[in-house]
Backbone as a ProteinNet text record, in pm:
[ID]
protein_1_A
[PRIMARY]
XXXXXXXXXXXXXXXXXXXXXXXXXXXXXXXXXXXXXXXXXXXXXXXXXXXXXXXXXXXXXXXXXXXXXXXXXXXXXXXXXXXXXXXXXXXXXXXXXXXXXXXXXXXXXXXXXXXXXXXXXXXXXXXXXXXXXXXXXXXXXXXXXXXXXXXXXXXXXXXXXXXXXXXXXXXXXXXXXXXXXXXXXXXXXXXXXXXXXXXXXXXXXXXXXXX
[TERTIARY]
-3484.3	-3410.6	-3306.4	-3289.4	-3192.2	-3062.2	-2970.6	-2844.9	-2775.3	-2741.2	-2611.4	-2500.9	-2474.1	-2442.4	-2265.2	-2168.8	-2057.1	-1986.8	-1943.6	-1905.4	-1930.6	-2122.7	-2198.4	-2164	-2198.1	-2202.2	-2045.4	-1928	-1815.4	-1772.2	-1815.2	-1856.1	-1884.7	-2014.4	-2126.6	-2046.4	-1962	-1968.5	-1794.8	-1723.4	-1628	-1654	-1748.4	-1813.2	-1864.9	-1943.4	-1950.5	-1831.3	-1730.5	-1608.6	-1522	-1526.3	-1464.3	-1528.6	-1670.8	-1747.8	-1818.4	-1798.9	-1904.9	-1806.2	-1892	-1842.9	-1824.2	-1701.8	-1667.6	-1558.8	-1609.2	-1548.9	-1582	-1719.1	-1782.4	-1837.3	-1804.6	-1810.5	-1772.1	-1889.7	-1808.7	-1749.2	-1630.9	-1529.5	-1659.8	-1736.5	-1779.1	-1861	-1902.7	-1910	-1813.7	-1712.9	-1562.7	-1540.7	-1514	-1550.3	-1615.6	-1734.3	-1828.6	-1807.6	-1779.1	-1752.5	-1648.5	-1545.1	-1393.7	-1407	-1508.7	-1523.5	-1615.3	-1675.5	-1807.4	-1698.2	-1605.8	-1524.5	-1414.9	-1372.3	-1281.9	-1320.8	-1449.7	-1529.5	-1589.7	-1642.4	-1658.2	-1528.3	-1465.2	-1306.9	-1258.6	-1274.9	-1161.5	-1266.8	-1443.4	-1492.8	-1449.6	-1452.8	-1468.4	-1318.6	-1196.1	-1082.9	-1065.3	-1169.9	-1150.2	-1233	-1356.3	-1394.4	-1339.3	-1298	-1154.4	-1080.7	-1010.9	-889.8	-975.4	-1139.1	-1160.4	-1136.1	-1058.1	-1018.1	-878.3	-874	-817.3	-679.2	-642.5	-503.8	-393.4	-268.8	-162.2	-98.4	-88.3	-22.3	-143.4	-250.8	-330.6	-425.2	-418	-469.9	-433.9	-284.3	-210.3	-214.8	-236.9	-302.8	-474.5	-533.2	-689.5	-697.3	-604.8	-657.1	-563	-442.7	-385.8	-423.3	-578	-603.3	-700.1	-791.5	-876.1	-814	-653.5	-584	-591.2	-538.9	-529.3	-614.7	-722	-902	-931.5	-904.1	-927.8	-826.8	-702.1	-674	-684.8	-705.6	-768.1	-936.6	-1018.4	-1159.8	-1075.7	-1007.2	-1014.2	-920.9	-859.4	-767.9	-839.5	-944.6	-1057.2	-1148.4	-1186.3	-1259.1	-1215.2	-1044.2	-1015.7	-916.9	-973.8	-922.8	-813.4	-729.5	-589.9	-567.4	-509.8	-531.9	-375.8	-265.5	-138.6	-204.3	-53.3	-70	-98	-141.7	-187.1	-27.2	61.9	179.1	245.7	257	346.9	219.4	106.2	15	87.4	90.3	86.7	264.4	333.6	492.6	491.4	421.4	427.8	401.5	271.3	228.2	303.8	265.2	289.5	427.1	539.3	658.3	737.5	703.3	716.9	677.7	580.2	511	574.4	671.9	670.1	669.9	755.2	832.7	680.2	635.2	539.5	412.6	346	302.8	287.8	421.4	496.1	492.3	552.9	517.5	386.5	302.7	159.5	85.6	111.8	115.9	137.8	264.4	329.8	250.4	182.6	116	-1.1	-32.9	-174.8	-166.3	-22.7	-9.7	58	114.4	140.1	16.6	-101.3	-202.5	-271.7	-210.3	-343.7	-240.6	-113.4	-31.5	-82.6	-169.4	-203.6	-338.9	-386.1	-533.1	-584.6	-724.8	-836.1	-733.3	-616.6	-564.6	-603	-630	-651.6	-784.6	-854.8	-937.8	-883.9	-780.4	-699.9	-648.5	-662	-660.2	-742.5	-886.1	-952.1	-961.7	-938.2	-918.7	-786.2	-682.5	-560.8	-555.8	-672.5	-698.9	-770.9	-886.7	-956.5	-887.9	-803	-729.9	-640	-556	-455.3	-523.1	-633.9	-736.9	-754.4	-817.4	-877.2	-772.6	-662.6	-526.4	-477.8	-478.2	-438.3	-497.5	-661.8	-734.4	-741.5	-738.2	-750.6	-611.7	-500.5	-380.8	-363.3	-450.2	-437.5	-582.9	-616.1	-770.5	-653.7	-606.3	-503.5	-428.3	-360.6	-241.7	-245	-429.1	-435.1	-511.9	-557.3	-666.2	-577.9	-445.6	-349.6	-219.7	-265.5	-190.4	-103.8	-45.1	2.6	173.7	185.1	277.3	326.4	266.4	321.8	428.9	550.5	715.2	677	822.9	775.3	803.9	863.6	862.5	743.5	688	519.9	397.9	446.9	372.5	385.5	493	562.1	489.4	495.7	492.4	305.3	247.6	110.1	10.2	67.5	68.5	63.3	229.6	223	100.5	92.5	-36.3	-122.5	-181.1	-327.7	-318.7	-249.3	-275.9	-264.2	-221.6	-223.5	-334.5	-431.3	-536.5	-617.8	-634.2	-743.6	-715.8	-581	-593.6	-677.4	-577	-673.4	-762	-845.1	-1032.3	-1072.9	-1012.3	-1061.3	-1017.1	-920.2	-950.5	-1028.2	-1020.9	-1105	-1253.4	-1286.1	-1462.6	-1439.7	-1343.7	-1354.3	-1360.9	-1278.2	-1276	-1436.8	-1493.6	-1609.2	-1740.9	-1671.2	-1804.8	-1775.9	-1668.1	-1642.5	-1675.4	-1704.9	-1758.1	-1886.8	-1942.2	-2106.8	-2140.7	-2082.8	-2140.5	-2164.5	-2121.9	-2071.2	-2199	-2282.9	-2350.9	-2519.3	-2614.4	-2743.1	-2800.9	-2947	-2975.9	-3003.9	-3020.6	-3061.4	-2931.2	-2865.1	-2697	-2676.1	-2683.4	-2618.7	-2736.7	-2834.5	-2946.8	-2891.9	-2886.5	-2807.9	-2726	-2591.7	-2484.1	-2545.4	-2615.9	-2649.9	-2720.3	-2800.2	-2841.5	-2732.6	-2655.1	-2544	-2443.7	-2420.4	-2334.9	-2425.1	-2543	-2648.7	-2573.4	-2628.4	-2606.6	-2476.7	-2387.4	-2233.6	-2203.7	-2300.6	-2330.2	-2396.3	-2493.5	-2552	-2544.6	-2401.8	-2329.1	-2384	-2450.1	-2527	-2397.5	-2330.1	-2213.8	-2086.5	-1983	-1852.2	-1819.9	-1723.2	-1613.6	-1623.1	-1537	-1514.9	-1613.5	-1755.9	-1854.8	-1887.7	-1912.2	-1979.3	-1884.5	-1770	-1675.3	-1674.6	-1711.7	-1725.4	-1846.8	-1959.8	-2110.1	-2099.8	-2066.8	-2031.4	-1890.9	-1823.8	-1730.2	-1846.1	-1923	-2016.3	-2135.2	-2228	-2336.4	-2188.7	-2114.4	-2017.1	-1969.1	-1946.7	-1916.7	-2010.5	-2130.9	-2266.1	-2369.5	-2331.1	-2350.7	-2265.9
-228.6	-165	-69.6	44.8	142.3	122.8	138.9	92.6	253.6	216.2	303.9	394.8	510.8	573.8	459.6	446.8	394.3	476.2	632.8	709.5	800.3	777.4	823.4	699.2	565.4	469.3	464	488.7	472	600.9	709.2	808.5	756.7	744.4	687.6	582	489.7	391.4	440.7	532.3	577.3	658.7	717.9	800.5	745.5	629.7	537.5	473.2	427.5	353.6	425.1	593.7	697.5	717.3	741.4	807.5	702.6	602.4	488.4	480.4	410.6	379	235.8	214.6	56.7	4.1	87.9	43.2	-75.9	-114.4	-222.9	-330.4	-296.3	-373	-555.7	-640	-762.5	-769.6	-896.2	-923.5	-948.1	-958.3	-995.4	-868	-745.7	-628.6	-564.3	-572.2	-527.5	-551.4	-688.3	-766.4	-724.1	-713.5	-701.3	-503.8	-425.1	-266.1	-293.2	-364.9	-340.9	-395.1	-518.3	-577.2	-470.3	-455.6	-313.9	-201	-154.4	-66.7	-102.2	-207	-292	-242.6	-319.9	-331.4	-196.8	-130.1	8	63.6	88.3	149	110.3	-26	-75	-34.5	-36.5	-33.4	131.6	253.8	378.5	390.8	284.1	270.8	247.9	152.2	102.1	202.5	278.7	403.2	512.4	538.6	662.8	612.3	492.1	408.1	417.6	410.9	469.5	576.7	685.9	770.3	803.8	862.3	800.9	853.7	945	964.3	940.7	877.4	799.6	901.7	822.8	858.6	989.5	976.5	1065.6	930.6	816.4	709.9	737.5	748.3	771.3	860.7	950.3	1079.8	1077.7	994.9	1012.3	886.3	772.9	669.3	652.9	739.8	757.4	835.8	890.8	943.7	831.8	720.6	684.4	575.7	526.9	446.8	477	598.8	633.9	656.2	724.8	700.7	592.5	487.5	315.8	268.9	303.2	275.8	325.3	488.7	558.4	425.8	470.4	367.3	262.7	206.9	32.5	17	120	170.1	225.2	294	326.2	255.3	184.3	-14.5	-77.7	-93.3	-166.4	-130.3	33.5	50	87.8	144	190.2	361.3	405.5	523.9	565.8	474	562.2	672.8	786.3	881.4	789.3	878.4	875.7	818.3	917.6	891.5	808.3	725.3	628.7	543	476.4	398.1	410.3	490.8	447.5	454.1	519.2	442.1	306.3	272.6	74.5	-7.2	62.7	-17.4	-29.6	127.1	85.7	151.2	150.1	187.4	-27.2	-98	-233.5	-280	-174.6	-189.3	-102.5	-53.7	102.6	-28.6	-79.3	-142.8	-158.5	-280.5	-334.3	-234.8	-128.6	-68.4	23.9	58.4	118.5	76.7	-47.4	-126.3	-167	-166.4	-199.8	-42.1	64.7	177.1	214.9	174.6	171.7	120	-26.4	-83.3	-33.6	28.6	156.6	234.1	285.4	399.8	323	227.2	123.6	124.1	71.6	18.6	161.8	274.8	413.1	448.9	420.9	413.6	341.9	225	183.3	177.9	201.1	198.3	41.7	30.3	-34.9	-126.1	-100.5	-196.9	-95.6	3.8	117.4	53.7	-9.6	-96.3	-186.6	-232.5	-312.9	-250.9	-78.5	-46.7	-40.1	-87.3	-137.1	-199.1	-337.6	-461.8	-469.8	-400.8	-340.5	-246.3	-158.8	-79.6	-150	-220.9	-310.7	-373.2	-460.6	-564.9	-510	-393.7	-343.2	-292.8	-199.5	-165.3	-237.4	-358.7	-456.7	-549.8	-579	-642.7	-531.1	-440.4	-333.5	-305.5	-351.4	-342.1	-502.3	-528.5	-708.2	-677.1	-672.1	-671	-606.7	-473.8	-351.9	-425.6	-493	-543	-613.1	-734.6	-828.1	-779.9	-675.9	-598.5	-540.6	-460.6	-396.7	-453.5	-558.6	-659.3	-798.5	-773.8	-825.5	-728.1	-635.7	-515.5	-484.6	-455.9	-491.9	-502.3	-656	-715.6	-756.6	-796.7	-852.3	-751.1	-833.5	-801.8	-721.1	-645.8	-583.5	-712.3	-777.3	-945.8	-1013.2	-994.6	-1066.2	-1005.7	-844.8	-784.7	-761.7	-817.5	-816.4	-932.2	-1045.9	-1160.1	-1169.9	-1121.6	-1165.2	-1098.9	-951.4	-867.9	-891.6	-991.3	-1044.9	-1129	-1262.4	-1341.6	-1325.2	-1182.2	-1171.6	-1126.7	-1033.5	-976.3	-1047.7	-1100.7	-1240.8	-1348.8	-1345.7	-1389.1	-1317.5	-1163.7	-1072.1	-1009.3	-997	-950.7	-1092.2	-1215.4	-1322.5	-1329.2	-1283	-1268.9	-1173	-1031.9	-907.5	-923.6	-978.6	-978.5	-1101	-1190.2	-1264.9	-1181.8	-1138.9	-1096.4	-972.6	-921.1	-827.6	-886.4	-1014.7	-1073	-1113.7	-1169.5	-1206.7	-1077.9	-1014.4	-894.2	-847.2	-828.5	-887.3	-935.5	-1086.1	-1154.2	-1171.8	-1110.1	-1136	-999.1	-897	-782.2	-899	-991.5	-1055.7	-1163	-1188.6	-1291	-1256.7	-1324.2	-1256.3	-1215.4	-1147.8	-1085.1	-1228.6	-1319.9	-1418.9	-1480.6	-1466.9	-1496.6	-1384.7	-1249.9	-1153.9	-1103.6	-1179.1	-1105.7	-1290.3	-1447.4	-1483.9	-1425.4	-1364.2	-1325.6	-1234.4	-1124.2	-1024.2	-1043.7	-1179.9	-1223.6	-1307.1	-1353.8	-1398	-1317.1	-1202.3	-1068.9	-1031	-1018	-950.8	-1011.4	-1158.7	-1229.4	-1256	-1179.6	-1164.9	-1054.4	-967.3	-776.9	-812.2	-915.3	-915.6	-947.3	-1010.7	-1162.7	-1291	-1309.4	-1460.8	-1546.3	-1522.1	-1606.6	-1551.2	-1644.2	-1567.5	-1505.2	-1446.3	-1401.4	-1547.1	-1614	-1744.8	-1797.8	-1838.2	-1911.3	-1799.4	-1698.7	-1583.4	-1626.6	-1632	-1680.8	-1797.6	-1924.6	-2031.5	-2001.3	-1978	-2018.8	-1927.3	-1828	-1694.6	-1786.5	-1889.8	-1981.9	-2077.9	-2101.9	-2209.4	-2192	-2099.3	-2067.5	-2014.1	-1912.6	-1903	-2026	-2106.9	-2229.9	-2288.8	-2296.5	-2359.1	-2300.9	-2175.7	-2055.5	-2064.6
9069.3	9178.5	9119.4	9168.4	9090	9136	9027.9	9082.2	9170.6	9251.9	9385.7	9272.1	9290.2	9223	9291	9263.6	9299.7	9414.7	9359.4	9421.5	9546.3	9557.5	9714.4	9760	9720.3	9796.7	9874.6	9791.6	9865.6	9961.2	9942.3	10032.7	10144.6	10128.5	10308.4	10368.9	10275.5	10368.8	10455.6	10340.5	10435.9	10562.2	10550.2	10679.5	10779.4	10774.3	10834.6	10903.8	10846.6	10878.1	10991.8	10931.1	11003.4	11120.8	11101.9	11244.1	11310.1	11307.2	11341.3	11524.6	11601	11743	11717.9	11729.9	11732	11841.4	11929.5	12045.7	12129	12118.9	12161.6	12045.3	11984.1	11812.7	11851.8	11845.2	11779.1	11689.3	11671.3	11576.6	11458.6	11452.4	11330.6	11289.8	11383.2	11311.7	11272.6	11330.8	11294.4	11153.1	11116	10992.8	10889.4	10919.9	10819.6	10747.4	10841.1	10824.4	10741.3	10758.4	10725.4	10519.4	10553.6	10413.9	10349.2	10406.7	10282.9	10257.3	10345.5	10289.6	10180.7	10225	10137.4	9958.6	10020.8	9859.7	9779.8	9844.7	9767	9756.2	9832.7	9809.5	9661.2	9648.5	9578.9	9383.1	9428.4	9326.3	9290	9389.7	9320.9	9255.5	9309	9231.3	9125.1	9110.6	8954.8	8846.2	8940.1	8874.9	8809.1	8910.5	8890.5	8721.7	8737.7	8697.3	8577.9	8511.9	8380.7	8288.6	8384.4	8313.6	8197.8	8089.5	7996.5	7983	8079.2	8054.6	8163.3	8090.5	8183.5	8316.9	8407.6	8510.4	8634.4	8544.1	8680.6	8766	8710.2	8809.6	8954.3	8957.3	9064.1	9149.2	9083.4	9186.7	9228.7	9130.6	9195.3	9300.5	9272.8	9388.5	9508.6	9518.9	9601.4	9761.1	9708.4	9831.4	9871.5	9781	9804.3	9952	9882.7	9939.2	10115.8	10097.3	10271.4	10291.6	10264.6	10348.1	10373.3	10283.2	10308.5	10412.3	10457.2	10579.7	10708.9	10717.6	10774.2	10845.2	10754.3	10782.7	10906.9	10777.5	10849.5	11005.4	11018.2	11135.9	11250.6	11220.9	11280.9	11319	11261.9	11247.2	11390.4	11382.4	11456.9	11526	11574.1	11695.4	11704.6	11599.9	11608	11637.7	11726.9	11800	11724.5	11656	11598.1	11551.4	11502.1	11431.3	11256	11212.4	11110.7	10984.2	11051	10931.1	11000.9	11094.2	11143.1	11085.7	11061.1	11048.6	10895.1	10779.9	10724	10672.7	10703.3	10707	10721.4	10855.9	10881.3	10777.6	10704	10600.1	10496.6	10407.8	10291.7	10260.2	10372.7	10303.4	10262.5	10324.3	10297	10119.9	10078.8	9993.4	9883.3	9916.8	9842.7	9707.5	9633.3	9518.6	9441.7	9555.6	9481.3	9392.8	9482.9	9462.6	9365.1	9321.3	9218.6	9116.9	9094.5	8977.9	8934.9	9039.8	8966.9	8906.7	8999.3	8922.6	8806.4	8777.8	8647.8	8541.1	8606	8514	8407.8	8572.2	8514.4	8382.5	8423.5	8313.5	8214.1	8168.7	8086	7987.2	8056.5	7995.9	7920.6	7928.5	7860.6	7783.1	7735.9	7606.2	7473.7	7495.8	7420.2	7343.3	7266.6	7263.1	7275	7310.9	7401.6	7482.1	7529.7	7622.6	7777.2	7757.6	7889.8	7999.3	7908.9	7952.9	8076.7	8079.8	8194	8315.9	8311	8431.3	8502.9	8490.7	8554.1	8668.7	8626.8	8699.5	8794.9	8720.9	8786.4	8945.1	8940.7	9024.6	9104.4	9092.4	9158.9	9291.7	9213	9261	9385	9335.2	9371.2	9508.9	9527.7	9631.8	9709.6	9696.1	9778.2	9775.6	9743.9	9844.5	9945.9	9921	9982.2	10123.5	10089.2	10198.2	10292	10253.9	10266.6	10370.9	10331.3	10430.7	10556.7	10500.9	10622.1	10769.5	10705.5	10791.9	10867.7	10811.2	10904.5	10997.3	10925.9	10990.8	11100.8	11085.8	11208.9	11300.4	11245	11353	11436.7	11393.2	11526	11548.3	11534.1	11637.5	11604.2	11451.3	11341	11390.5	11411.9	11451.7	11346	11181.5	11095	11054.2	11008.9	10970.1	10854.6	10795.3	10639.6	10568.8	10571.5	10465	10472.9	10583.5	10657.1	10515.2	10543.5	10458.7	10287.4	10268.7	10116	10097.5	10163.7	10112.2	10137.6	10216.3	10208.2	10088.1	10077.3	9958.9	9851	9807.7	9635.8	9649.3	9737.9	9746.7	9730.9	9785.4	9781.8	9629.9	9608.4	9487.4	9351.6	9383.8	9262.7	9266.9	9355.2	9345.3	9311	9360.3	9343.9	9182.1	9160	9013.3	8892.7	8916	8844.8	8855	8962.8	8971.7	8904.4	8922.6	8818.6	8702.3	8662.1	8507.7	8388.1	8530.6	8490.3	8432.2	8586.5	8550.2	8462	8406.9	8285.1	8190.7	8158.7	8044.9	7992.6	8151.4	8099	8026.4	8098.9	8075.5	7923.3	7868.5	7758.3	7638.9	7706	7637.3	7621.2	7745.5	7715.9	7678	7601.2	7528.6	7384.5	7353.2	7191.6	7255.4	7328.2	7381.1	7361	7386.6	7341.1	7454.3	7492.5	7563.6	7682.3	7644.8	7763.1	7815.6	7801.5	7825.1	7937.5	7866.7	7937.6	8085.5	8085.2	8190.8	8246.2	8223.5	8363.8	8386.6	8310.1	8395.4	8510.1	8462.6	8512.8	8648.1	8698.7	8782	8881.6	8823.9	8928.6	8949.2	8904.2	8948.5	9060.6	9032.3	9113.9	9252.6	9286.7	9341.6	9451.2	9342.3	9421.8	9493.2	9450.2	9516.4	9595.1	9635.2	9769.1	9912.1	9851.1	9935	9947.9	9846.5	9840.4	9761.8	9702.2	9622.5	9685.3	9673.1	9673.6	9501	9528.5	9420.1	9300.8	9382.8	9312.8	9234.6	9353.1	9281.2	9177.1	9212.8	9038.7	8905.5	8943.5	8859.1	8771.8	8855	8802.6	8712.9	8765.9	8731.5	8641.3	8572.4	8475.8	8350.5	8407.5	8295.3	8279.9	8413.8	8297.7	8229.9	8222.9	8109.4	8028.7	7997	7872.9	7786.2	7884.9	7782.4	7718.5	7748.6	7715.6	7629	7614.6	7493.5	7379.1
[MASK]
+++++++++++++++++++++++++++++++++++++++++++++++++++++++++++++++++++++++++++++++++++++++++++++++++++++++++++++++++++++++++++++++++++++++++++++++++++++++++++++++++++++++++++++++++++++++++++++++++++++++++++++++++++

């Protein structure tokens, strides 16, 4: 099966997100649009975030950011202007945001540590998106402390998951070809939605340990 170029795929599915009729949408198509955007968003982030010099992360995923709330605002039905939608959000956010930025360009000072803006961008995307789904799928009543505080949370789970699965990928370049084709089958597996996050995680720590 040929793999999805990253960057059409997060294209279509923003166009989709944007032009789609979801006015009569069940909560669980609502759902399901908001998570496929989530997830390509956050992958062409971490795309971008391969590039090798400090401080332009920020300018290439900063637009990806507001198309990804744009989509998901559109998803679920939010008719605000565009700059009050995203004042609500991410001025609560400004600090945090900043500092993980920072991090970005932290990590391309150093050689092969640039590698970590990766998982950095990842993470940072899909908390980003993860909040704005909540936010605007109860009428975004949550406080800016509501949103500070659900923010550090998520993102402290979603970064320990991405650098987890970097670490591993990692490790199974140093692994033999039958090692790296299971991993390669339970990644598969997690791109399809047959696993969560988590389980790829576990089952990817346990053939590693057993190798």
């Amino acid at each position: 099966m040929p793999v999805r170029n990253p960057w059409k795929a997060y294209r279509e599915t923003l166009e989709h997100s944007l032009r789609g009729d979801f006015n009569h949408a069940s909560e669980e198509a609502r759902a399901d649009a908001a998570s496929r955007l989530i997830e390509s968003s956050s992958i062409a982030a971490a795309v971008l975030a391969c590039q090798p010099f400090p401080g332009v992360d920020t300018v290439l995923i900063g637009p990806v950011h507001r198309e990804l709330l744009d989509g998901i605002a559109h998803i679920r039905g939010i008719r605000a202007d565009r700059k009050d939608v995203y004042r609500d959000l991410l001025s609560p956010l400004a600090i945090p945001l900043f500092l993980q930025h920072a991090a970005m360009f932290g990590t391309k000072l150093v050689p092969f540590v640039d590698v970590l803006a990766v998982p950095i961008a990842y993470a940072l995307t899909h908390s980003l998106g993860r909040l704005a789904d909540e936010h605007f799928r109860c009428g975004r009543s949550m406080s800016p402390q509501e949103l500070r505080a659900r923010f550090g949370a998520t993102y402290k789970t979603e970064r320990a998951l991405a650098f987890r699965e970097k670490r591993d990928e990692l490790k199974a370049l140093l692994r033999d070809q039958k090692v790296r084709r299971q991993i390669d089958k339970i990644k598969d597996a997690g791109r399809r939605g047959a696993m969560s996050r988590e389980e790829v995680a576990r089952r990817i720590d346990e053939i590693l340990a057993r190798s």
